[in-house]
TISEDREN-218042 format. One record per residue (C-alpha): residue number from 0; residue in three letters; chain; x, y, z. Coordinates in pm, 1 decimal. Layout:
(NUM; 'ALA'; 'A'; (X; Y; Z));
...
END
This chain:
(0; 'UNK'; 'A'; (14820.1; 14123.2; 2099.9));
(1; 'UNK'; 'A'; (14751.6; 14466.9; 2237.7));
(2; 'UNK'; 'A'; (14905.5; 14688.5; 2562.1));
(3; 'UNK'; 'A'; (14572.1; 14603.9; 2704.7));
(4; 'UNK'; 'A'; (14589.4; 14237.8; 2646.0));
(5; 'UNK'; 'A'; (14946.5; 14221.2; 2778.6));
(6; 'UNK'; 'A'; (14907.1; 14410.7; 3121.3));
(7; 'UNK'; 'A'; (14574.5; 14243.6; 3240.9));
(8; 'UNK'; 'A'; (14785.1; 13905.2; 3144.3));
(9; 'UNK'; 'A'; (15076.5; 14006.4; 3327.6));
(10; 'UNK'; 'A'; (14856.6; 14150.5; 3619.1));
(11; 'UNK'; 'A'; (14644.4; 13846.6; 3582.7));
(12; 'UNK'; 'A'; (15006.7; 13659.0; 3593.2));
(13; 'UNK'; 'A'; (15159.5; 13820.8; 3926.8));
(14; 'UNK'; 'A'; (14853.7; 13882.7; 4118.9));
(15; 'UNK'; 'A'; (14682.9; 13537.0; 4172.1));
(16; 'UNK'; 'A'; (14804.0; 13218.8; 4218.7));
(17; 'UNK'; 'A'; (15151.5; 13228.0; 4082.2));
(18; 'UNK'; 'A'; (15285.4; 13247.2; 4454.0));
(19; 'UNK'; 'A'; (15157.0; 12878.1; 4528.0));
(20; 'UNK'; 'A'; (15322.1; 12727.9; 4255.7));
(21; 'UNK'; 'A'; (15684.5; 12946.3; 4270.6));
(22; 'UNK'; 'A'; (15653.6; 13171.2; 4602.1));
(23; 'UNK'; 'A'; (15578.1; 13480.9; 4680.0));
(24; 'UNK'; 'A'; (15780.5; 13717.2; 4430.7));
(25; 'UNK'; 'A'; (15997.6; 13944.0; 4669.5));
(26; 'UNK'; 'A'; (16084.1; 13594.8; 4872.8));
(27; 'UNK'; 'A'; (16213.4; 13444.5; 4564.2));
(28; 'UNK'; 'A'; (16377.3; 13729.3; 4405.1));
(29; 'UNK'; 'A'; (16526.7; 13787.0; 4789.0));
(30; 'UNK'; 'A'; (16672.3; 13400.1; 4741.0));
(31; 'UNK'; 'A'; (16780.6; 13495.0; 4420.6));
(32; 'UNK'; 'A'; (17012.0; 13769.1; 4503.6));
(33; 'UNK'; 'A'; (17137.8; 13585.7; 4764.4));
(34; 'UNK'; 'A'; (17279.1; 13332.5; 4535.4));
(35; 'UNK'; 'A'; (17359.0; 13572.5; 4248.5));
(36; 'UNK'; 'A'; (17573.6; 13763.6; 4503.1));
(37; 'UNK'; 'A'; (17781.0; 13494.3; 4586.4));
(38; 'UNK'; 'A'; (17842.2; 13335.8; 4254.0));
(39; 'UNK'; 'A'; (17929.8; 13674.9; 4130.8));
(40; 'UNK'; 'A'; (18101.1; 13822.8; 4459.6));
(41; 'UNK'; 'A'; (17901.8; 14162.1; 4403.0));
(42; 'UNK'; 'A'; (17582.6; 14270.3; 4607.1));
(43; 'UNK'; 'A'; (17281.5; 14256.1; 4433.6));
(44; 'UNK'; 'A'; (16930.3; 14353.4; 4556.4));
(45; 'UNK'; 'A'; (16602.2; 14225.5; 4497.6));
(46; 'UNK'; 'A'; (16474.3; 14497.2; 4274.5));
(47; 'UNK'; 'A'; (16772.8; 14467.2; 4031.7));
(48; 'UNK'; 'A'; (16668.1; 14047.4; 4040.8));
(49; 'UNK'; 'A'; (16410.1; 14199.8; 3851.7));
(50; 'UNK'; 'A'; (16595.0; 14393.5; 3611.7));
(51; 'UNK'; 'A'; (16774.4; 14095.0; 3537.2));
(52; 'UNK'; 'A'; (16522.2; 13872.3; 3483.9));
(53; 'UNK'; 'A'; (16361.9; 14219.9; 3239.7));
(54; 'UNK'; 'A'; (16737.3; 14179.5; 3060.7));
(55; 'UNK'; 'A'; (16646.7; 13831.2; 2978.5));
(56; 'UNK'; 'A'; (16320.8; 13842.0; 2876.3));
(57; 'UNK'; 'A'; (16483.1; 14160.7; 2671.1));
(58; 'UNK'; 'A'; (16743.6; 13914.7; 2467.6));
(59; 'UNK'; 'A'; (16417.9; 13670.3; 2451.3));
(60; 'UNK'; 'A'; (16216.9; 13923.4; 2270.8));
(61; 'UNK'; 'A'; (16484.0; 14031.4; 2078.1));
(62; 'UNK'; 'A'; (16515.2; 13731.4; 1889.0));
(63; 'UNK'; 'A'; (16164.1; 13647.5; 1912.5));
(64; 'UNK'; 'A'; (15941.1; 13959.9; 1897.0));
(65; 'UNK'; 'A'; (15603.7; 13781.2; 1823.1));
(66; 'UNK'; 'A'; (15622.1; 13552.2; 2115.0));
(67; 'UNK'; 'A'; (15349.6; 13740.1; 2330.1));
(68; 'UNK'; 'A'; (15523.5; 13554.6; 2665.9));
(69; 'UNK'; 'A'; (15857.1; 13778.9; 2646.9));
(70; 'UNK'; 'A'; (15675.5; 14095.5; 2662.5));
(71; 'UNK'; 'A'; (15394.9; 13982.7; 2943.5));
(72; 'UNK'; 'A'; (15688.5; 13862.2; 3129.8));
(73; 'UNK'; 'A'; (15880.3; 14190.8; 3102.8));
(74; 'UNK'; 'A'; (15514.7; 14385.6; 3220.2));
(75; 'UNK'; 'A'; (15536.7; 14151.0; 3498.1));
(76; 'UNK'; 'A'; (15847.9; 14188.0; 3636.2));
(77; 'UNK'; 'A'; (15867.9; 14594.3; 3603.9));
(78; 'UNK'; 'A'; (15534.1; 14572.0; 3860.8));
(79; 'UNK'; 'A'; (15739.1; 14344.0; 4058.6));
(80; 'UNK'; 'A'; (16071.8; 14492.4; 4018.9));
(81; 'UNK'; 'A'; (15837.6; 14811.9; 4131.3));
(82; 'UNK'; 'A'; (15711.2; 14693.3; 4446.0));
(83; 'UNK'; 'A'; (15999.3; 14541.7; 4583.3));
(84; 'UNK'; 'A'; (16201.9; 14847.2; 4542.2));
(85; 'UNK'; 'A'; (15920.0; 15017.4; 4708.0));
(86; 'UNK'; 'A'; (15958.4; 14812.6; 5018.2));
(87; 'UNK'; 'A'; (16352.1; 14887.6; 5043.8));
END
């Protein structure tokens, strides 16, 4: 596994057809926040759905550093993370 292999993965990963099988990212992490703010009674915004979703994948690889999923997720979700905080 190399920083190569990792981003065209994750690119590979958020650019094609992930969005038929979960959504379209910014709808979902949109839906997301919406339920994380009410459980938690705090606002929470798309783009830090992301950073939460990075903190898991964080703890993940943590515990797991060889398991080449943690860190293509974590690649994925800054470039989501990115663009829907770009939008705002």
């Amino acid at each position: 596994m190399n920083r190569t292999h990792i981003l065209e993965t994750a690119n590979e990963y958020v650019t094609k057809d992930r969005a038929s099988t979960h959504g379209d990212a910014e709808d979902s992490f949109s839906k997301l926040a919406a339920i994380w703010s009410a459980r938690l009674g705090v606002s929470i915004r798309a783009d830090q759905v992301a950073i939460m979703m990075l903190d898991l994948k964080t703890v993940r690889a943590w515990d797991n550093p060889k398991h080449q999923d943690n860190w293509i997720d974590m690649a994925g979700y800054a470039a989501c993370g990115g663009e829907v905080a770009s939008k705002d």
